[in-house]
Backbone atoms as SQL, in Angstrom:
CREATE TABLE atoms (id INTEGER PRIMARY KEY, chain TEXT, resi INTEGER, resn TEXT, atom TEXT, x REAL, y REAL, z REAL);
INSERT INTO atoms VALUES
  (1, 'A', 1, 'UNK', 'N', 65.219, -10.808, 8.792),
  (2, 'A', 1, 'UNK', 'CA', 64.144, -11.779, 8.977),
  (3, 'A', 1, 'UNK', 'C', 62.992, -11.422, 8.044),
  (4, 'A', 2, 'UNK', 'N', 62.546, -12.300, 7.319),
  (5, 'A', 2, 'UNK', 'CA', 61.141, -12.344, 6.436),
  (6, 'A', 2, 'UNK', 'C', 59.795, -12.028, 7.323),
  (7, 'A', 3, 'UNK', 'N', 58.957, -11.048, 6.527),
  (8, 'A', 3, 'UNK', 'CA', 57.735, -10.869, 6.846),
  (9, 'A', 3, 'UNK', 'C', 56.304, -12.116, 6.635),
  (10, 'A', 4, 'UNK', 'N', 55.804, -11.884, 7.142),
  (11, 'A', 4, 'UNK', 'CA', 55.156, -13.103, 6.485),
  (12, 'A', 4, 'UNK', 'C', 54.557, -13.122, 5.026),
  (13, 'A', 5, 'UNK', 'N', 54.566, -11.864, 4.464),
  (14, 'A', 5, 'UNK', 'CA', 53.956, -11.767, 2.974),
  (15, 'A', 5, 'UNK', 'C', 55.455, -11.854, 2.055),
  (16, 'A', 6, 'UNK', 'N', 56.247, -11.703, 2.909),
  (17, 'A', 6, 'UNK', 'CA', 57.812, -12.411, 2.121),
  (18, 'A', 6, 'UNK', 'C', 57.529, -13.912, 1.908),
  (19, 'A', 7, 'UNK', 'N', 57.548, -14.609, 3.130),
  (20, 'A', 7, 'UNK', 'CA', 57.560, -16.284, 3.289),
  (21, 'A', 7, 'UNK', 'C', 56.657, -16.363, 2.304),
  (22, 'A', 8, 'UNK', 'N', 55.169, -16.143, 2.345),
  (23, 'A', 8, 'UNK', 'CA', 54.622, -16.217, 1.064),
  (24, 'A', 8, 'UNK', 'C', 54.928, -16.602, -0.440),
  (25, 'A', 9, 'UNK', 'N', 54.997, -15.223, -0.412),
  (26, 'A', 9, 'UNK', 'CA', 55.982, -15.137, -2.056),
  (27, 'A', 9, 'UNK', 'C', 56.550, -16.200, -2.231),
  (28, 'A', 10, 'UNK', 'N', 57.926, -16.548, -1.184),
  (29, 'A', 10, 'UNK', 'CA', 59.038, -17.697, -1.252),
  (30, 'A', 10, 'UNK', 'C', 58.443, -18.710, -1.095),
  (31, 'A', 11, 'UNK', 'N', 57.238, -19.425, -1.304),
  (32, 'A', 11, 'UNK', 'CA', 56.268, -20.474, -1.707),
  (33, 'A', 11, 'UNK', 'C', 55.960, -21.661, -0.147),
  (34, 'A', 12, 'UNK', 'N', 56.090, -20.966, 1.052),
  (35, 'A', 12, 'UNK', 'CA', 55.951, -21.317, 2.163),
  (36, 'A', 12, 'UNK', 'C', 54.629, -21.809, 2.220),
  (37, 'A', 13, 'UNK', 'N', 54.301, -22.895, 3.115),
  (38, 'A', 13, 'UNK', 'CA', 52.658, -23.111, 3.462),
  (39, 'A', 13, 'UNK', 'C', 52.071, -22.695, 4.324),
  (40, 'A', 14, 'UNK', 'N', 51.323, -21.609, 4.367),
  (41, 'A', 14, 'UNK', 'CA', 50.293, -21.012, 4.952),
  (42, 'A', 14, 'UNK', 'C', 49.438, -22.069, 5.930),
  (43, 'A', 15, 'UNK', 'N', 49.628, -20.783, 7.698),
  (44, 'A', 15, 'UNK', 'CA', 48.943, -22.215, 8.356),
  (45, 'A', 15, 'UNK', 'C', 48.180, -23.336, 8.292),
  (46, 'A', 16, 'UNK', 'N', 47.519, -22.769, 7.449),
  (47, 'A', 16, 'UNK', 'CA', 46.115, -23.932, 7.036),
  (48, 'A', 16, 'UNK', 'C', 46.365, -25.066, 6.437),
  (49, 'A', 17, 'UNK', 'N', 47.561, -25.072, 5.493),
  (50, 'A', 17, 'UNK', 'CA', 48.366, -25.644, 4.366),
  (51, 'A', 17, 'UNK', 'C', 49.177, -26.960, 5.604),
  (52, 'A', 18, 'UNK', 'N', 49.530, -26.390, 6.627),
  (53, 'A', 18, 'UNK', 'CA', 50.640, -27.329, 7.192),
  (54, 'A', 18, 'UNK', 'C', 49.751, -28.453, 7.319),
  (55, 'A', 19, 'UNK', 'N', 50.437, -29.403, 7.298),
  (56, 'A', 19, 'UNK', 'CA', 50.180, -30.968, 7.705),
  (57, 'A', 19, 'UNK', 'C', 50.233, -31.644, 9.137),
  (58, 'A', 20, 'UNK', 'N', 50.186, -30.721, 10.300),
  (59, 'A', 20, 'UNK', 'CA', 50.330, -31.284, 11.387),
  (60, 'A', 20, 'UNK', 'C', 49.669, -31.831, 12.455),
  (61, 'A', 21, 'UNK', 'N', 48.320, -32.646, 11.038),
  (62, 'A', 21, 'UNK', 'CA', 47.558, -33.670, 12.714),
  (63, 'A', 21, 'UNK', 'C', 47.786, -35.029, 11.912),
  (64, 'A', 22, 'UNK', 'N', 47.664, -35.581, 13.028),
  (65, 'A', 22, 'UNK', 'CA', 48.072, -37.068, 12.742),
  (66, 'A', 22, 'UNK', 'C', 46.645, -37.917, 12.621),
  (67, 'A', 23, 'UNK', 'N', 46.212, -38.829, 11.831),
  (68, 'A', 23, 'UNK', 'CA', 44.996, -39.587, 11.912),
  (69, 'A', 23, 'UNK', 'C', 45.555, -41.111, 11.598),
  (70, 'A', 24, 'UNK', 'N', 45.162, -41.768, 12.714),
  (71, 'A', 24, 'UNK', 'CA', 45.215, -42.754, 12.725),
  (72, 'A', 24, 'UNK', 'C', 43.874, -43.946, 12.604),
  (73, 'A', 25, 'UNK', 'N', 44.329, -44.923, 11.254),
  (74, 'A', 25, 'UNK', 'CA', 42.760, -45.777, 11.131),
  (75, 'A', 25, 'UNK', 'C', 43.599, -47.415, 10.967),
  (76, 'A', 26, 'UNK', 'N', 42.626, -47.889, 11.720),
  (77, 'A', 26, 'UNK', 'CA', 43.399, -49.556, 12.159),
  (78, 'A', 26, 'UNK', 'C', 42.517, -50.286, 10.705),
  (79, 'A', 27, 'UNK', 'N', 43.431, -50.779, 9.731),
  (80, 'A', 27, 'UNK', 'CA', 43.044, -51.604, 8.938),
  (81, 'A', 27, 'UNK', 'C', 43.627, -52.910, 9.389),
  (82, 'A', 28, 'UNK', 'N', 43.203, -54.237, 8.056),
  (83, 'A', 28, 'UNK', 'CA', 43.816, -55.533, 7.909),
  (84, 'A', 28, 'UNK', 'C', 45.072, -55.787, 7.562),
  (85, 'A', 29, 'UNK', 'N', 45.521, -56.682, 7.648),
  (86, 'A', 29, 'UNK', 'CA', 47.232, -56.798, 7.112),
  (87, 'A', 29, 'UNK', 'C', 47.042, -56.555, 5.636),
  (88, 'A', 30, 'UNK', 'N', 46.108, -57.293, 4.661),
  (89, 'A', 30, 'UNK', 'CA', 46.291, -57.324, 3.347),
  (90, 'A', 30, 'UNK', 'C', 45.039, -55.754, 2.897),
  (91, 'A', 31, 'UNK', 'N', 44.159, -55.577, 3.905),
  (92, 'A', 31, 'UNK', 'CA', 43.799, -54.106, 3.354),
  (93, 'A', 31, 'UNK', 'C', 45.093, -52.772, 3.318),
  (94, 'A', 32, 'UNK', 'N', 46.106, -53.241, 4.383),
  (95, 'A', 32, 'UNK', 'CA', 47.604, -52.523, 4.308),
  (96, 'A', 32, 'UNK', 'C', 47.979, -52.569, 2.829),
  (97, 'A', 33, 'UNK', 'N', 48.424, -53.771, 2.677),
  (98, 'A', 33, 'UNK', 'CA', 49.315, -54.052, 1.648),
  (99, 'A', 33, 'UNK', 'C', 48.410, -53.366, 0.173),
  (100, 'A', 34, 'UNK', 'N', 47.034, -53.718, 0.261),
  (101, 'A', 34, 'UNK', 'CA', 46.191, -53.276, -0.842),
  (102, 'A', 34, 'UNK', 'C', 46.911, -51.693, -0.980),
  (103, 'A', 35, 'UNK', 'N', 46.575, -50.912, 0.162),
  (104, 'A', 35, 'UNK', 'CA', 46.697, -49.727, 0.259),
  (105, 'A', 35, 'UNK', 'C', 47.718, -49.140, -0.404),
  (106, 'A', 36, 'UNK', 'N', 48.963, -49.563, 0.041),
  (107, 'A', 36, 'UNK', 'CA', 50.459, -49.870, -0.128),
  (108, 'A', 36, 'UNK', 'C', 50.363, -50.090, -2.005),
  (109, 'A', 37, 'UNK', 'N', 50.749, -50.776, -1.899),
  (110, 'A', 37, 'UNK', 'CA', 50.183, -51.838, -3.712),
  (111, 'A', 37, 'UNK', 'C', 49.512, -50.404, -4.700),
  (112, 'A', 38, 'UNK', 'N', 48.445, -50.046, -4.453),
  (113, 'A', 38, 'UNK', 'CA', 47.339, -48.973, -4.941),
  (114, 'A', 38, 'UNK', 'C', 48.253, -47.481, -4.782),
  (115, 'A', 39, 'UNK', 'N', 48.565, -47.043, -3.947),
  (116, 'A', 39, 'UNK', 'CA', 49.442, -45.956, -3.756),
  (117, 'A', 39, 'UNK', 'C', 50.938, -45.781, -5.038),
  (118, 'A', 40, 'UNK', 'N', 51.375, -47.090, -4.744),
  (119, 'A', 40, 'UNK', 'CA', 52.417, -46.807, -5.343),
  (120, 'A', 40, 'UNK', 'C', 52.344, -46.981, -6.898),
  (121, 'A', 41, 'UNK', 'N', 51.309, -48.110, -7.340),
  (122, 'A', 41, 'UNK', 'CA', 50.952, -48.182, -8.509),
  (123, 'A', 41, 'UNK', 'C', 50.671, -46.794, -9.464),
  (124, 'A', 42, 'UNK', 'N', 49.922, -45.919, -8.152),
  (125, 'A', 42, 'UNK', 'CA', 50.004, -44.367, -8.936),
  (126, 'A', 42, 'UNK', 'C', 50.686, -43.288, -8.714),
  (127, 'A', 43, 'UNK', 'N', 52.334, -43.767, -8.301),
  (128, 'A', 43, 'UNK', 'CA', 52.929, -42.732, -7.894),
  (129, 'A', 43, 'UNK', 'C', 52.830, -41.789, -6.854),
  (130, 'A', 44, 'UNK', 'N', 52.120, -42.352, -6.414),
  (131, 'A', 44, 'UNK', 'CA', 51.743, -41.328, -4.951),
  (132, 'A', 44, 'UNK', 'C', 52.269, -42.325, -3.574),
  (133, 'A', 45, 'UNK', 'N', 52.224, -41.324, -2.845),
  (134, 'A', 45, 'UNK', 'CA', 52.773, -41.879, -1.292),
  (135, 'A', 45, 'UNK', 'C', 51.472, -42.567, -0.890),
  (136, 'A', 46, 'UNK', 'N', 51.507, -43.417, 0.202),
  (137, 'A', 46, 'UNK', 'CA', 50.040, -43.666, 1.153),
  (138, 'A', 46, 'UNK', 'C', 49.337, -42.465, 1.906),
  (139, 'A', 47, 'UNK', 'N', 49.852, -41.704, 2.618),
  (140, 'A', 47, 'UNK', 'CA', 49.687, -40.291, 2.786),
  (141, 'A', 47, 'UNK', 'C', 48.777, -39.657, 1.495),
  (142, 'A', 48, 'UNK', 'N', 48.999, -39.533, 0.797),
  (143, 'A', 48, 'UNK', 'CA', 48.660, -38.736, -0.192),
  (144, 'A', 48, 'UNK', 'C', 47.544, -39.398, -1.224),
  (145, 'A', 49, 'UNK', 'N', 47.785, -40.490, -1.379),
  (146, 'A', 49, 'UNK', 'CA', 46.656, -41.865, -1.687),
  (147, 'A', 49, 'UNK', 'C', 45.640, -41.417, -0.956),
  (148, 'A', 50, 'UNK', 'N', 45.669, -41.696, 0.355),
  (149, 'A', 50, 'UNK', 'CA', 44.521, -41.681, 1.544),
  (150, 'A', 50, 'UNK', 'C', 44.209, -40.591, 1.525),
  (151, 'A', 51, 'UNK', 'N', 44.655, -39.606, 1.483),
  (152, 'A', 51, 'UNK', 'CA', 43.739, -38.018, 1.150),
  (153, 'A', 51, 'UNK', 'C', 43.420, -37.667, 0.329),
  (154, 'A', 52, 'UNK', 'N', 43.901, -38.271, -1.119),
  (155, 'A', 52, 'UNK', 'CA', 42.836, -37.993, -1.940),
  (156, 'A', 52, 'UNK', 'C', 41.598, -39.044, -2.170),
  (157, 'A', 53, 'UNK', 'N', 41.632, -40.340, -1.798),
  (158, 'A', 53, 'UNK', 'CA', 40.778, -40.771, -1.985),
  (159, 'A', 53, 'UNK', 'C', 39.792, -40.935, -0.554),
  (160, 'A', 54, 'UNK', 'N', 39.615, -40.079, 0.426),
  (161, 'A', 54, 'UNK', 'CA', 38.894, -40.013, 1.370),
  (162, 'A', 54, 'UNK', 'C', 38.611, -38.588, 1.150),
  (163, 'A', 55, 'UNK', 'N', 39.594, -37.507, 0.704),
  (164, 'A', 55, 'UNK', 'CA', 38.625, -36.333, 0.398),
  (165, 'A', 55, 'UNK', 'C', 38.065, -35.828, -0.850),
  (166, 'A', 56, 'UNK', 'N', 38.910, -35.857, -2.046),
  (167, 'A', 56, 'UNK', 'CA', 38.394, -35.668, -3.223),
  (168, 'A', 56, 'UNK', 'C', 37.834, -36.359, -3.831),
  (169, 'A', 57, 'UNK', 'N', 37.915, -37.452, -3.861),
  (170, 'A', 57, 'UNK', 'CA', 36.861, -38.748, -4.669),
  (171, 'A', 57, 'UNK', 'C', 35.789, -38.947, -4.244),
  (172, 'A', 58, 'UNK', 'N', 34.089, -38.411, -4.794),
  (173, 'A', 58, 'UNK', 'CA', 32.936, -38.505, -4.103),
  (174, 'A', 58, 'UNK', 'C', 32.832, -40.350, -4.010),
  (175, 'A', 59, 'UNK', 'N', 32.018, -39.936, -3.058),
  (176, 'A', 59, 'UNK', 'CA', 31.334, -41.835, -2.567),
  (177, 'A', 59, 'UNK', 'C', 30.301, -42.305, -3.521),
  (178, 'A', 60, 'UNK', 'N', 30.278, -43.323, -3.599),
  (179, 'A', 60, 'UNK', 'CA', 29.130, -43.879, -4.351),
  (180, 'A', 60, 'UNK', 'C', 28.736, -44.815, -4.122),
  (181, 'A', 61, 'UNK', 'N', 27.569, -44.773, -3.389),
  (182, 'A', 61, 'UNK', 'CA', 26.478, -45.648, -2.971),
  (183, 'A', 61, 'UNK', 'C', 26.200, -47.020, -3.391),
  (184, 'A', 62, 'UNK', 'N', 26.213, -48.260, -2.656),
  (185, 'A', 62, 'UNK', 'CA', 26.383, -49.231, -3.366),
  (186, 'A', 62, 'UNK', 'C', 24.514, -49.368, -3.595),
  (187, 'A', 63, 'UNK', 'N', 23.462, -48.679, -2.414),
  (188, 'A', 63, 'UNK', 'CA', 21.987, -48.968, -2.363),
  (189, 'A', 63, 'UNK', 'C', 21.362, -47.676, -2.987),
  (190, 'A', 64, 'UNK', 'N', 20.442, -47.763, -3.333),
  (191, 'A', 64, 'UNK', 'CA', 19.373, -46.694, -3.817),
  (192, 'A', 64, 'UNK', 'C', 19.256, -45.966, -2.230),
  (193, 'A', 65, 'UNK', 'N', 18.983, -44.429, -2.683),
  (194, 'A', 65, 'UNK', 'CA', 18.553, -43.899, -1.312),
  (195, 'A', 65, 'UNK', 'C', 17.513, -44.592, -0.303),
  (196, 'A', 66, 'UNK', 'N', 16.589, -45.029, -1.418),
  (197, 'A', 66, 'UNK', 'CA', 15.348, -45.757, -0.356),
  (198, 'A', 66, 'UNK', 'C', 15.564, -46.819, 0.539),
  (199, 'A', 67, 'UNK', 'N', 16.907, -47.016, 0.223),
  (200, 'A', 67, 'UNK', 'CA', 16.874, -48.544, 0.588),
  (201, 'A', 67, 'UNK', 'C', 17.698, -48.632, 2.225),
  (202, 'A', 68, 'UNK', 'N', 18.412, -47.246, 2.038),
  (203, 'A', 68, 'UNK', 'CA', 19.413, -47.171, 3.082),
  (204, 'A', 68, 'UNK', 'C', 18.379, -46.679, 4.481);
């Protein structure tokens, strides 16, 4: 049986790494399909679409700070 600095090495994901919560967000039928459409256009899954563009892509403000 492997140690855990074995599994390591052998390119395993480290707890933090696993993927195991589920988030669920209720869109529109055609904000789906957008989603869908946009994902695949760049080779990426929806999964993977939606996390990068909810965590790595900063926001940008459609108002001046003052305004908000």
């Amino acid at each position: 049986m492997l140690g855990f600095k074995e599994k390591e090495i052998l390119g395993r994901k480290s707890e933090d790494e696993l993927k195991i919560y589920r988030l669920t967000v209720q869109v529109s039928k055609r904000e789906k399909e957008k989603i869908i459409q946009l994902a695949k256009s760049r080779g990426m899954s929806v999964s993977d679409y939606v996390r990068y563009f909810c965590i790595h892509k900063p926001f940008i403000s459609k108002f001046n700070e003052e305004e908000e």
